[in-house]
mmCIF file of the C-alpha atoms, coordinates in Angstrom:
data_MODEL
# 
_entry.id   MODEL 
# 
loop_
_atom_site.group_PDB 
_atom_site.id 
_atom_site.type_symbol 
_atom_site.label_atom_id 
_atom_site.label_alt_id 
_atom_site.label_comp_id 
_atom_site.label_asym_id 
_atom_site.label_entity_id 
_atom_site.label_seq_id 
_atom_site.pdbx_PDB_ins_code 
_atom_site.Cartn_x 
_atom_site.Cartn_y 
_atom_site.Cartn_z 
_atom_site.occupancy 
_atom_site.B_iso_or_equiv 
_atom_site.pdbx_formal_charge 
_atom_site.auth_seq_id 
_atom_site.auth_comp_id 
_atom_site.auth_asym_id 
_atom_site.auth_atom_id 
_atom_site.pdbx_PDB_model_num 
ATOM 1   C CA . UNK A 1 1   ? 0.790   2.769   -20.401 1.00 0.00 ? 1   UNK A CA 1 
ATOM 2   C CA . UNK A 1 2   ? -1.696  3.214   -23.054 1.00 0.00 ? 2   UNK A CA 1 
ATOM 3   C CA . UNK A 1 3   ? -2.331  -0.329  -25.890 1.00 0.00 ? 3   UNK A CA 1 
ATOM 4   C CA . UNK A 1 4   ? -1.253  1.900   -28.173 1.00 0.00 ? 4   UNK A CA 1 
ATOM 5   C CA . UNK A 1 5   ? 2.528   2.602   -26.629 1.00 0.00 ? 5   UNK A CA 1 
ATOM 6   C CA . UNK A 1 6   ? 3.230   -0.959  -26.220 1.00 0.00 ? 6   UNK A CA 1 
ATOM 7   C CA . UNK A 1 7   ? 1.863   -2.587  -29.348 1.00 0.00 ? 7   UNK A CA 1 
ATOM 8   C CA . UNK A 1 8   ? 4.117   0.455   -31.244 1.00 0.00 ? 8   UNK A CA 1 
ATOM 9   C CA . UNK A 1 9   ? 6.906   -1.213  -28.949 1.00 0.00 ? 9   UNK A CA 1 
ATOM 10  C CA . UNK A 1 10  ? 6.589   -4.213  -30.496 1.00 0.00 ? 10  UNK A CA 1 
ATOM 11  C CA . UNK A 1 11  ? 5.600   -3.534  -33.983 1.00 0.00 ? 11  UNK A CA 1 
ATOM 12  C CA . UNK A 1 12  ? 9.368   -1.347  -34.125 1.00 0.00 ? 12  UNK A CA 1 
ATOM 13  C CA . UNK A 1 13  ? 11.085  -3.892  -32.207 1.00 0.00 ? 13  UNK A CA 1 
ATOM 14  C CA . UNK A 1 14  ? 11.739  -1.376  -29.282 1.00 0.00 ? 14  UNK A CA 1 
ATOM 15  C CA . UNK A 1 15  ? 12.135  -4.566  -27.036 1.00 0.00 ? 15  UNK A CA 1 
ATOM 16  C CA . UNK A 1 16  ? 14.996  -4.266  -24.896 1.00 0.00 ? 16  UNK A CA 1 
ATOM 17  C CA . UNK A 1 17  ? 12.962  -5.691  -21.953 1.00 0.00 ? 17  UNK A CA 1 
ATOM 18  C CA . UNK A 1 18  ? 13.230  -9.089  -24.085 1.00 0.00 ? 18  UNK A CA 1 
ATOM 19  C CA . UNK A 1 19  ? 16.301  -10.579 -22.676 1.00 0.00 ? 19  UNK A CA 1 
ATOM 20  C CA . UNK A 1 20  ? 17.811  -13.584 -24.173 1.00 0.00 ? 20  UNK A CA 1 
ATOM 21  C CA . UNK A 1 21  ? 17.773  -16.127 -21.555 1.00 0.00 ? 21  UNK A CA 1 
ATOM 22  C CA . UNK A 1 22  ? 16.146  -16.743 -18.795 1.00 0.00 ? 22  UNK A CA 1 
ATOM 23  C CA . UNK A 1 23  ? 16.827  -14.178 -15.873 1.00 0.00 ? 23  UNK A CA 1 
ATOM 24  C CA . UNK A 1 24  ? 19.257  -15.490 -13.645 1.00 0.00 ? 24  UNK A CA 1 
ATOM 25  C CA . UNK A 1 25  ? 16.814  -14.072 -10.334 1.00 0.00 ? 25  UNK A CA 1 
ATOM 26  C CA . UNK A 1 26  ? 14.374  -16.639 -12.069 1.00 0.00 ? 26  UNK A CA 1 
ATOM 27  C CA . UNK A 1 27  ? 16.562  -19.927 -11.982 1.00 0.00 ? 27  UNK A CA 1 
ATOM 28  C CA . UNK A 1 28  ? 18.356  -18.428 -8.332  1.00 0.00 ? 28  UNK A CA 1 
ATOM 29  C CA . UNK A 1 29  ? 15.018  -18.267 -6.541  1.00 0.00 ? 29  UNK A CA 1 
ATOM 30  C CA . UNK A 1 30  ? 12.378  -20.570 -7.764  1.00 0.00 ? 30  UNK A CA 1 
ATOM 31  C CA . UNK A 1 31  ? 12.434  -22.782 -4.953  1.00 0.00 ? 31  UNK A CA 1 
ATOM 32  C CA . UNK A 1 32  ? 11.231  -19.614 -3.006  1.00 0.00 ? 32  UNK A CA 1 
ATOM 33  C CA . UNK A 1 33  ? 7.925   -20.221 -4.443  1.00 0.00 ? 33  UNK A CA 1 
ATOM 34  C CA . UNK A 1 34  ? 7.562   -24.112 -2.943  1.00 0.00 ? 34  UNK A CA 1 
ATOM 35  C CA . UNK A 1 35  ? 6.605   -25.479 -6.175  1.00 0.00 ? 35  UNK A CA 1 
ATOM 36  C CA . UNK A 1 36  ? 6.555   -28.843 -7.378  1.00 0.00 ? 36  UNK A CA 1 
ATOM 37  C CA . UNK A 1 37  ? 6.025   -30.333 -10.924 1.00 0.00 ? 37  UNK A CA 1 
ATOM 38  C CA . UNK A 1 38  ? 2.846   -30.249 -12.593 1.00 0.00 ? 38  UNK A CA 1 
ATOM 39  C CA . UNK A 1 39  ? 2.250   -26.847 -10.431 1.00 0.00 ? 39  UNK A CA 1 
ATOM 40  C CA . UNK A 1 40  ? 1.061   -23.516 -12.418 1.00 0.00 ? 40  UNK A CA 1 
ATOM 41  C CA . UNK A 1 41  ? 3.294   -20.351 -12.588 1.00 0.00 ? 41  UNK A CA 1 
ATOM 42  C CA . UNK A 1 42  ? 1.485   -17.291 -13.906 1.00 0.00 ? 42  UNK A CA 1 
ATOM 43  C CA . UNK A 1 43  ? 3.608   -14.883 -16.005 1.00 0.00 ? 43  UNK A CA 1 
ATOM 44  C CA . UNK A 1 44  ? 1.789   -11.591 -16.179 1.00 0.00 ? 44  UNK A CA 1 
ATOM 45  C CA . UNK A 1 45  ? 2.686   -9.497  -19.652 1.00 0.00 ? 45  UNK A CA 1 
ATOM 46  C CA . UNK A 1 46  ? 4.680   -12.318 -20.475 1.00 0.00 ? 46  UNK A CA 1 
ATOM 47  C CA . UNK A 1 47  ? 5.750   -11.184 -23.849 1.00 0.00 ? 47  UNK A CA 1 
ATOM 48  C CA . UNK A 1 48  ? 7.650   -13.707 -25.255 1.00 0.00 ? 48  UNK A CA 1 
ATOM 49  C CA . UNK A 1 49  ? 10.117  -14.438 -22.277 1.00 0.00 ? 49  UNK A CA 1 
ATOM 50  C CA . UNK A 1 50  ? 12.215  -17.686 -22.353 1.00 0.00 ? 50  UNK A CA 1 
ATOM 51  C CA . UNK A 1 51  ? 11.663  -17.570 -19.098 1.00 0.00 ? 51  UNK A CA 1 
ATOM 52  C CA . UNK A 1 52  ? 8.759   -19.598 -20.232 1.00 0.00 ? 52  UNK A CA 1 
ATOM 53  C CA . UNK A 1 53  ? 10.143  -22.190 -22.164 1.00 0.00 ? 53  UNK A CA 1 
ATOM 54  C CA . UNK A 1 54  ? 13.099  -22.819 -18.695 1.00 0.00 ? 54  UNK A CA 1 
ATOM 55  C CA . UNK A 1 55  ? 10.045  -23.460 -16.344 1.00 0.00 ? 55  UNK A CA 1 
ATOM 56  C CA . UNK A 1 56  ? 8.469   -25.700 -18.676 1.00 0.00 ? 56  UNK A CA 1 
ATOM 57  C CA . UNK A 1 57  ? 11.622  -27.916 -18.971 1.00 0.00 ? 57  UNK A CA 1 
ATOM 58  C CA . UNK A 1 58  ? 11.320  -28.098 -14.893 1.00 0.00 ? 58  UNK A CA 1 
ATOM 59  C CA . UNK A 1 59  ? 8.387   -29.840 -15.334 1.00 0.00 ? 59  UNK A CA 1 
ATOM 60  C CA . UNK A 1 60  ? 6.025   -27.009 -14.515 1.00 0.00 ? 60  UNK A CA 1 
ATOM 61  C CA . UNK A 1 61  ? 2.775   -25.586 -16.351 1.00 0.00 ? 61  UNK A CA 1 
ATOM 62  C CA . UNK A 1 62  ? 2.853   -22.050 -17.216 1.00 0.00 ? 62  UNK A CA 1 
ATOM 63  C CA . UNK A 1 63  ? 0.247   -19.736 -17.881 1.00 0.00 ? 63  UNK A CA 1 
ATOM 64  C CA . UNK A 1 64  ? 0.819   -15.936 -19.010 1.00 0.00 ? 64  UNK A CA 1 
ATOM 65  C CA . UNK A 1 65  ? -0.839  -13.112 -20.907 1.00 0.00 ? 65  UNK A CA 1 
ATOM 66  C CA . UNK A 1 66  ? 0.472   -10.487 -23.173 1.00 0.00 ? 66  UNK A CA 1 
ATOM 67  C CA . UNK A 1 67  ? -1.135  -8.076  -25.179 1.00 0.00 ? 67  UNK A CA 1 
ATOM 68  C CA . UNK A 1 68  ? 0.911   -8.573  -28.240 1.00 0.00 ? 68  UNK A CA 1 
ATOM 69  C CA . UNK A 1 69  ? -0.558  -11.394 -30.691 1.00 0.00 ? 69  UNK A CA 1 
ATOM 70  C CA . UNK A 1 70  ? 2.842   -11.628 -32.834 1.00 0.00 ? 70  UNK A CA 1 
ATOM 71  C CA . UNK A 1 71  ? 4.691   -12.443 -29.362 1.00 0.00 ? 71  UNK A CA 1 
ATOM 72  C CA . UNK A 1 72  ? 2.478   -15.010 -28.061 1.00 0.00 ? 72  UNK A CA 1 
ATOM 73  C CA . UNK A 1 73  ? 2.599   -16.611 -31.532 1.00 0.00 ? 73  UNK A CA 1 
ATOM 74  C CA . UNK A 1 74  ? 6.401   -17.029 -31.728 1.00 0.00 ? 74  UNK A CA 1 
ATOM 75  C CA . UNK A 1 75  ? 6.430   -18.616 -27.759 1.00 0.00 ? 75  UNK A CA 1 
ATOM 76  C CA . UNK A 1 76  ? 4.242   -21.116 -29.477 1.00 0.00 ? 76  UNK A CA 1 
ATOM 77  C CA . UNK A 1 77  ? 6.477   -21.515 -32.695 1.00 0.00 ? 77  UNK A CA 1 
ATOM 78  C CA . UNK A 1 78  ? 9.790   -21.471 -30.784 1.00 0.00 ? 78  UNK A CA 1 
ATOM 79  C CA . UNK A 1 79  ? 8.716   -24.418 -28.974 1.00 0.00 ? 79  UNK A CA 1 
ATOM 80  C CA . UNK A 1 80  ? 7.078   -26.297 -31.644 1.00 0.00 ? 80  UNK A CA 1 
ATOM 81  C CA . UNK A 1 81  ? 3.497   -26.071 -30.123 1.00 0.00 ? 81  UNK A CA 1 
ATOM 82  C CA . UNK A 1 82  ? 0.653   -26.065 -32.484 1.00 0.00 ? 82  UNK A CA 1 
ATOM 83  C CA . UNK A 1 83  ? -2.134  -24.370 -29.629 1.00 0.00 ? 83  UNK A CA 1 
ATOM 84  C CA . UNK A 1 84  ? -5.950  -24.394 -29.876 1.00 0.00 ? 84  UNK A CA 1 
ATOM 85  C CA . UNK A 1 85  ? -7.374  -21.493 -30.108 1.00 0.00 ? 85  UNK A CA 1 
ATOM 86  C CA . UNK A 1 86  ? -10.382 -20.515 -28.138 1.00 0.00 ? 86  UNK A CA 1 
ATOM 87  C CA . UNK A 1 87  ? -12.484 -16.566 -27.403 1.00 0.00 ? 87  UNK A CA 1 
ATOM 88  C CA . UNK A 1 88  ? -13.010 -15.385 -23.942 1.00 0.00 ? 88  UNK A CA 1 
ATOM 89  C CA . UNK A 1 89  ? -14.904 -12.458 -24.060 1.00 0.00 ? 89  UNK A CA 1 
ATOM 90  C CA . UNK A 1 90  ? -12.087 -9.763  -25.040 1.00 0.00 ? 90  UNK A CA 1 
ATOM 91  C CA . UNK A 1 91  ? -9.236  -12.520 -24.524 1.00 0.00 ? 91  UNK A CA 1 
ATOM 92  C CA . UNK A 1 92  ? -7.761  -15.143 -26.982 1.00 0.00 ? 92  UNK A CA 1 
ATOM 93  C CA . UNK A 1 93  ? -6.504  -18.319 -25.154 1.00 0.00 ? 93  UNK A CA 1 
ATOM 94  C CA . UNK A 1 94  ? -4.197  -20.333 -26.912 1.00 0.00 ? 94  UNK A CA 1 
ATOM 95  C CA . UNK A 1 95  ? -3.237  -23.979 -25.182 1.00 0.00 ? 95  UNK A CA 1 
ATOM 96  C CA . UNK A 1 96  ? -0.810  -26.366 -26.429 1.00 0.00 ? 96  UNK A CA 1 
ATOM 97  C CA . UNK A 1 97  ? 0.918   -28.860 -23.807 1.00 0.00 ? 97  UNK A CA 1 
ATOM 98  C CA . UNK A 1 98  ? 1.921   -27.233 -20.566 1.00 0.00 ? 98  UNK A CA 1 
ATOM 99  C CA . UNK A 1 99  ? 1.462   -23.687 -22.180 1.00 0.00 ? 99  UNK A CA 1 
ATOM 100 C CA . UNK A 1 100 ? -1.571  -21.546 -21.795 1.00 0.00 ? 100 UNK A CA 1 
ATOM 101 C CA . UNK A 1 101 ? -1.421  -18.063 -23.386 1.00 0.00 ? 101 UNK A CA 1 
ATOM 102 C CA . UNK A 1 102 ? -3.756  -15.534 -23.453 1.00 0.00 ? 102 UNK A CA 1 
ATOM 103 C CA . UNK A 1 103 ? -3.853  -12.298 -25.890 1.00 0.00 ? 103 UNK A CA 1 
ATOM 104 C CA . UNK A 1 104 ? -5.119  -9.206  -24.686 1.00 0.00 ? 104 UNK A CA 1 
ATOM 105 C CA . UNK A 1 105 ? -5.647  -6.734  -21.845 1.00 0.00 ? 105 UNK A CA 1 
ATOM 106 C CA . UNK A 1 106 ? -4.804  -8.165  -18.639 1.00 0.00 ? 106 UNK A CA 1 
ATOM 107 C CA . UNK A 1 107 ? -7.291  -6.110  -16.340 1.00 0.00 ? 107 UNK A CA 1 
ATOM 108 C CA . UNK A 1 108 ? -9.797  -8.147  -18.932 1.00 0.00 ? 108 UNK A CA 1 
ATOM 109 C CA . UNK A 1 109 ? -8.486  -11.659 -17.120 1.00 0.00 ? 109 UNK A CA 1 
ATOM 110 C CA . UNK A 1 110 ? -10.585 -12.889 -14.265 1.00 0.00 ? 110 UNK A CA 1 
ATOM 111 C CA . UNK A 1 111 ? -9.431  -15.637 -11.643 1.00 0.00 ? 111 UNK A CA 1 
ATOM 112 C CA . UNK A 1 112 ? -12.252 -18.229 -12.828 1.00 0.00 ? 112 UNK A CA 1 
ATOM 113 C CA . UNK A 1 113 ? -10.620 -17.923 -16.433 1.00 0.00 ? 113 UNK A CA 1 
ATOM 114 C CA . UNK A 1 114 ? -7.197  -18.389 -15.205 1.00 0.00 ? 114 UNK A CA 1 
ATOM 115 C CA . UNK A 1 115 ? -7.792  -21.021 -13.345 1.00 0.00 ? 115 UNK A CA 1 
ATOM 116 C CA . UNK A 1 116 ? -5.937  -21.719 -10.299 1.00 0.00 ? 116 UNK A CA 1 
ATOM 117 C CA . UNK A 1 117 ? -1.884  -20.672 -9.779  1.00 0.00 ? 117 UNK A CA 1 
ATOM 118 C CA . UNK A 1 118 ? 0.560   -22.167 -7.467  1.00 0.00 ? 118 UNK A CA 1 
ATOM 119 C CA . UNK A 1 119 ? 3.049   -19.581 -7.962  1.00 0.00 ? 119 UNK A CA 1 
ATOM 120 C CA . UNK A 1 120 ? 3.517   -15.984 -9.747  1.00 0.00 ? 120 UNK A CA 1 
ATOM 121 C CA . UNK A 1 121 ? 6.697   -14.787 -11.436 1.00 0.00 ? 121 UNK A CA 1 
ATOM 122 C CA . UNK A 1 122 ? 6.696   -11.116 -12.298 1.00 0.00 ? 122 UNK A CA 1 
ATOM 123 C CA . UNK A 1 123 ? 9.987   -9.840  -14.200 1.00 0.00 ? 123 UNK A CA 1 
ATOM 124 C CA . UNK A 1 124 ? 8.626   -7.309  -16.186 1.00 0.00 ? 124 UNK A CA 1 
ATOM 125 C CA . UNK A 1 125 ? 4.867   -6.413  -15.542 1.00 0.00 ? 125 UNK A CA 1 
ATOM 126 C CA . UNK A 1 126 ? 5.222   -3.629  -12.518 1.00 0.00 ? 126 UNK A CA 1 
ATOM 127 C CA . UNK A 1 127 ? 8.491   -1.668  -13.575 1.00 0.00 ? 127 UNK A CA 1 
ATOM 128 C CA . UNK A 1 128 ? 6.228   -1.341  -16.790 1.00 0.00 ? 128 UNK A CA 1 
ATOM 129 C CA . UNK A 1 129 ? 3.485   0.572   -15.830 1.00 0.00 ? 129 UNK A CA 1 
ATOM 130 C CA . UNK A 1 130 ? 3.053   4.313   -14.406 1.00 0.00 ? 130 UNK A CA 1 
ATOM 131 C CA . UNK A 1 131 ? 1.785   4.919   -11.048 1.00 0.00 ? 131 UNK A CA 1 
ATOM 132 C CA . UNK A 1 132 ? -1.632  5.057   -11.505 1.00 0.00 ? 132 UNK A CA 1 
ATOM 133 C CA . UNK A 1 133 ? -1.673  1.778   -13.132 1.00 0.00 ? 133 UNK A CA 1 
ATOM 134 C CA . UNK A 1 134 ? 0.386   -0.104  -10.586 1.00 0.00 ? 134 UNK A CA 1 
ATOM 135 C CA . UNK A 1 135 ? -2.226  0.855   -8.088  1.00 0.00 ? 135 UNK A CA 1 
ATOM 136 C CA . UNK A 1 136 ? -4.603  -1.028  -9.725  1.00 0.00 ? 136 UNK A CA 1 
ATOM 137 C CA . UNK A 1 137 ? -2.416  -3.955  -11.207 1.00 0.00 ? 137 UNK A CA 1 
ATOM 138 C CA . UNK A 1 138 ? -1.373  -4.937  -7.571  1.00 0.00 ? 138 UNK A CA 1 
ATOM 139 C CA . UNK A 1 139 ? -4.807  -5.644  -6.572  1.00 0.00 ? 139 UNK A CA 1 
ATOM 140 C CA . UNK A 1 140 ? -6.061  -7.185  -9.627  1.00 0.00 ? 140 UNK A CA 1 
ATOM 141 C CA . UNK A 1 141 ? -2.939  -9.374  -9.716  1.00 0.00 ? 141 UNK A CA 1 
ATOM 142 C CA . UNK A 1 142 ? -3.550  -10.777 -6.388  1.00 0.00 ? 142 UNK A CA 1 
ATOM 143 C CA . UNK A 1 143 ? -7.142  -11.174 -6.998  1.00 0.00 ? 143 UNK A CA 1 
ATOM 144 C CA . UNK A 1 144 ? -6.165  -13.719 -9.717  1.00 0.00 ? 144 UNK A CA 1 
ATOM 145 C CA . UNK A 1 145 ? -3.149  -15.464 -7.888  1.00 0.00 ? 145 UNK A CA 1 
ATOM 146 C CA . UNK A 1 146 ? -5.686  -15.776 -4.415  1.00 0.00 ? 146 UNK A CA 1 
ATOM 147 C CA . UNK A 1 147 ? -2.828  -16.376 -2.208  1.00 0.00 ? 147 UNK A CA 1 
ATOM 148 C CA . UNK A 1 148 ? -0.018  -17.599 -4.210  1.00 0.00 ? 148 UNK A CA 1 
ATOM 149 C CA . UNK A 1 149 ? 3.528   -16.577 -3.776  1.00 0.00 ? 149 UNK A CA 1 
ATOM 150 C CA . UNK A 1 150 ? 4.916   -14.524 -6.187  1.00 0.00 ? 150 UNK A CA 1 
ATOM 151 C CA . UNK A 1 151 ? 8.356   -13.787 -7.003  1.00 0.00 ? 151 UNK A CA 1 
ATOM 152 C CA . UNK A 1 152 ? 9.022   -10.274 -8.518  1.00 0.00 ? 152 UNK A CA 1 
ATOM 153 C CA . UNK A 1 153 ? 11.520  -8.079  -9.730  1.00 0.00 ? 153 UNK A CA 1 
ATOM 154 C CA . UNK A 1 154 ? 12.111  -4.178  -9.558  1.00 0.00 ? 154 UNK A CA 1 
ATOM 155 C CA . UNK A 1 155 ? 14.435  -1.389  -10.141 1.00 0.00 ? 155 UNK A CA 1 
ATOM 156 C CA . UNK A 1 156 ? 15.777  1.325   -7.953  1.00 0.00 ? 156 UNK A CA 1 
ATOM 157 C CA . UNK A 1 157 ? 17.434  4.226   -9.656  1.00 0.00 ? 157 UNK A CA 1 
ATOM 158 C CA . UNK A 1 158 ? 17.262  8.038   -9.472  1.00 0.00 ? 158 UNK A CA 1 
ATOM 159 C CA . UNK A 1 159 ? 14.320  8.211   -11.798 1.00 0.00 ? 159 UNK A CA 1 
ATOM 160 C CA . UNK A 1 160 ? 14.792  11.347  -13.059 1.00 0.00 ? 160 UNK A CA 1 
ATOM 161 C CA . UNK A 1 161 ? 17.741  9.523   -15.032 1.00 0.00 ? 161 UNK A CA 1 
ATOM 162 C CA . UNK A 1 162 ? 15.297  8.107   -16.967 1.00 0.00 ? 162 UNK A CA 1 
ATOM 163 C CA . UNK A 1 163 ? 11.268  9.094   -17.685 1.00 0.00 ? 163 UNK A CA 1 
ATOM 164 C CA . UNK A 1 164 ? 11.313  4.816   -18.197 1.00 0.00 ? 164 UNK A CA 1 
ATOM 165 C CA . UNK A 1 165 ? 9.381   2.355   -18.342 1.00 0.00 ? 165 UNK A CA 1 
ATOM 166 C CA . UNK A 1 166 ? 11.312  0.116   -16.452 1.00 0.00 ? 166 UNK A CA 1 
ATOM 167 C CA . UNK A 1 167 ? 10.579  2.574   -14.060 1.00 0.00 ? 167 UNK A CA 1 
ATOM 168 C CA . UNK A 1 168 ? 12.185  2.920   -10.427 1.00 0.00 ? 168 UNK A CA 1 
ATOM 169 C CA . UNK A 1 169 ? 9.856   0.918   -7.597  1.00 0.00 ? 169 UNK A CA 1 
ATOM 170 C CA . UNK A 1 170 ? 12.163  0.533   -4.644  1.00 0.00 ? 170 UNK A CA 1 
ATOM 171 C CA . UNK A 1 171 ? 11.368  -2.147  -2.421  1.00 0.00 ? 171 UNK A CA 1 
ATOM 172 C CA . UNK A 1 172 ? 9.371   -0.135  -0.132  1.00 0.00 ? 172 UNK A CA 1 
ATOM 173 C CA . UNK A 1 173 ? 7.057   0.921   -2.692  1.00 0.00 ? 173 UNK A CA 1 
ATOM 174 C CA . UNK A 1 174 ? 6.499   -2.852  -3.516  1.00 0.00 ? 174 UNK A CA 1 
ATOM 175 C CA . UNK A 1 175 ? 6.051   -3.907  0.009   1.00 0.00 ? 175 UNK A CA 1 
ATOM 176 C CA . UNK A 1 176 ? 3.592   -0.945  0.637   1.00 0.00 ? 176 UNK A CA 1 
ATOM 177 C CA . UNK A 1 177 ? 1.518   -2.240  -2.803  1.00 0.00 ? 177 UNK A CA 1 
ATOM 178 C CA . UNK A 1 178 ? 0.960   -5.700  -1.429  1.00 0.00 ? 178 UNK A CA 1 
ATOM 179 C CA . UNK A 1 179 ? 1.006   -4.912  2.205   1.00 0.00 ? 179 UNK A CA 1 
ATOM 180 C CA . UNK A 1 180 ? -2.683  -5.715  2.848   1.00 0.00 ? 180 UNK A CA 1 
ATOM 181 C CA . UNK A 1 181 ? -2.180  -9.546  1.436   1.00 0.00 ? 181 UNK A CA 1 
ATOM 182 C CA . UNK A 1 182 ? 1.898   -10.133 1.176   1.00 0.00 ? 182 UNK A CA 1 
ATOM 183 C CA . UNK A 1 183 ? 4.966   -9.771  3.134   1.00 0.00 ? 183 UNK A CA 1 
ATOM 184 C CA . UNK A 1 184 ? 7.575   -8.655  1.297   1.00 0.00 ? 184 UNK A CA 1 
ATOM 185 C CA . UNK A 1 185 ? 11.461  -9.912  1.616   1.00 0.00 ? 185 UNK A CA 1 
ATOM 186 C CA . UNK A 1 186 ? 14.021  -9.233  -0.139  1.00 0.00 ? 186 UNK A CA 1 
ATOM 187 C CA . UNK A 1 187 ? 16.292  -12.397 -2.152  1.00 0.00 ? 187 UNK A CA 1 
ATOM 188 C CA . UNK A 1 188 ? 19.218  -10.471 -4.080  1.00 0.00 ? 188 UNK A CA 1 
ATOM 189 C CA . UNK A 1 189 ? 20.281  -6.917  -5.395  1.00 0.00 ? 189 UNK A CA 1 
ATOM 190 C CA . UNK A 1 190 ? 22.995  -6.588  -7.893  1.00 0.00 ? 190 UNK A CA 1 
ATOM 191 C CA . UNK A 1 191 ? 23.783  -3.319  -10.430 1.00 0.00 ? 191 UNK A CA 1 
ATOM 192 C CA . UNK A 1 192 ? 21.388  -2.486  -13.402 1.00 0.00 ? 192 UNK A CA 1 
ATOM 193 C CA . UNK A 1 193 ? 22.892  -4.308  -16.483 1.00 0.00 ? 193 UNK A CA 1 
ATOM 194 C CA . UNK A 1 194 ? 21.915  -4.302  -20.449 1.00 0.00 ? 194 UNK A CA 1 
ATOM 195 C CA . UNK A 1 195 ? 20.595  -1.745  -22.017 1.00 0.00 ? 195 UNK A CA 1 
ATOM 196 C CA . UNK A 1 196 ? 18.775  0.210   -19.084 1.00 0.00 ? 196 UNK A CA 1 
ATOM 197 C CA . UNK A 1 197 ? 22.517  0.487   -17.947 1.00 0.00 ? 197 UNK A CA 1 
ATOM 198 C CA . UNK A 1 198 ? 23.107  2.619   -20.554 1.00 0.00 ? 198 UNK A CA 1 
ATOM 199 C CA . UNK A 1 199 ? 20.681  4.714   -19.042 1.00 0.00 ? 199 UNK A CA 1 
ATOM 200 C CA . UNK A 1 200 ? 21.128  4.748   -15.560 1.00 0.00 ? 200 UNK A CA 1 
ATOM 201 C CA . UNK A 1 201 ? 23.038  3.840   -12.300 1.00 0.00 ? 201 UNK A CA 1 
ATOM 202 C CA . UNK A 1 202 ? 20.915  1.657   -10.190 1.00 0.00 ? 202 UNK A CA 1 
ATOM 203 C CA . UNK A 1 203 ? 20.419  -1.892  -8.337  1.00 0.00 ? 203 UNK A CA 1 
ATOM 204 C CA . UNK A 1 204 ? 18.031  -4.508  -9.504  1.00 0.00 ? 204 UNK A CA 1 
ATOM 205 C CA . UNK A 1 205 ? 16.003  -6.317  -6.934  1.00 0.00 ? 205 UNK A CA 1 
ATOM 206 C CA . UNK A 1 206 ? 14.995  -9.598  -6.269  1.00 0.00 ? 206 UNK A CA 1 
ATOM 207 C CA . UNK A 1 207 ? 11.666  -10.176 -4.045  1.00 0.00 ? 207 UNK A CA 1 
ATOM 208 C CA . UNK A 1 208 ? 9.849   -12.611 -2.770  1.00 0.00 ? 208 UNK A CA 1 
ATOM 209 C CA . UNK A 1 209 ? 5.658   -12.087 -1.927  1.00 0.00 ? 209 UNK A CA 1 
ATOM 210 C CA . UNK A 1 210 ? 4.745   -14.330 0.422   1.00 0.00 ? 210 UNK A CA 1 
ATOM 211 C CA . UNK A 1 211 ? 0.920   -14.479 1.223   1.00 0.00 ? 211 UNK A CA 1 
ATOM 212 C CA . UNK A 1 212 ? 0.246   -13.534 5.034   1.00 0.00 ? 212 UNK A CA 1 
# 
């Protein structure tokens, strides 16, 4: 989706992906990754999940990026963080504690910026982007992760219920964008719930990556 879509997203609070608490695939299936504390977890187009704030009371580090300035700010403020600030190249980095946030595109982030990642947790990113895109997020994700598992949710409904985004990857499609570098397995499926319930009849899946 275009900058333009997303930032319009925010700016009329059309945010239902924004859920309230942590999602319950997160705190079910973390140990899937193998990580311990002090390890990273990279949160592509993080908005402002509290999925954040849950993995940093486990005693992990998290690192995300989000396009949306007003989003990364209020992570920061909800957890009483006052972050430096620094510019890389396109990208804002903002670091306070165990919190690293960057603002801006995330095709812009390279692996020697992000530093190295123990784990990946992807609720949101690949349901939000259009085929074409997805193509090229896969690789560029992995190219940033180098080998980490990553733990990654999807949705499987008749799409022509719903233009989305979320739109409908069944599992297959996410094993077949990873296949090169992951093995794909699935952790848990239960019914579509929340808003994009109101929308369609579908499951919502659970997967791990793990790097061959």
């Amino acid at each position: 989706m275009e900058h333009d879509f997303w930032q319009e997203r925010w700016a009329t609070n059309q945010i239902a992906f924004h859920e309230p608490e942590p999602h319950p695939f997160l705190r079910a299936h973390i140990a899937r990754l193998g990580l311990t504390p002090g390890d990273t977890v990279f949160l592509p187009l993080c908005g402002k999940s509290l999925d954040m704030d849950w993995l940093i009371g486990e005693g992990l580090r998290v690192v995300g990026i989000e396009l949306n300035q007003g989003a990364v700010e209020e992570v920061f403020d909800r957890l009483r963080l006052a972050p430096e600030r620094q510019a890389f190249g396109g990208l804002q980095r903002l670091q306070a504690g165990s919190l690293t946030l960057y603002i801006g595109d995330f095709f812009a982030l390279t692996a020697e910026e992000l530093g190295a990642v123990q784990g990946v947790f992807d609720r949101a990113s690949l349901v939000a982007l259009p085929d074409e895109l997805r193509r090229r997020y896969a690789p560029h994700l992995v190219s940033l992760a180098v080998k980490a598992p990553m733990l990654t949710m999807t949705y499987d409904y008749p799409q022509e219920q719903t233009p989305g985004p979320p739109f409908a990857i069944p599992f297959d499609q996410v094993a077949a964008l990873y296949a090169d570098t992951h093995i794909a397995e699935r952790l848990e499926i239960r019914a579509i719930t929340g808003p994009l319930a109101q929308r369609c009849e579908g499951d919502e899946i659970a997967l791990l990556l793990a790097p061959r």
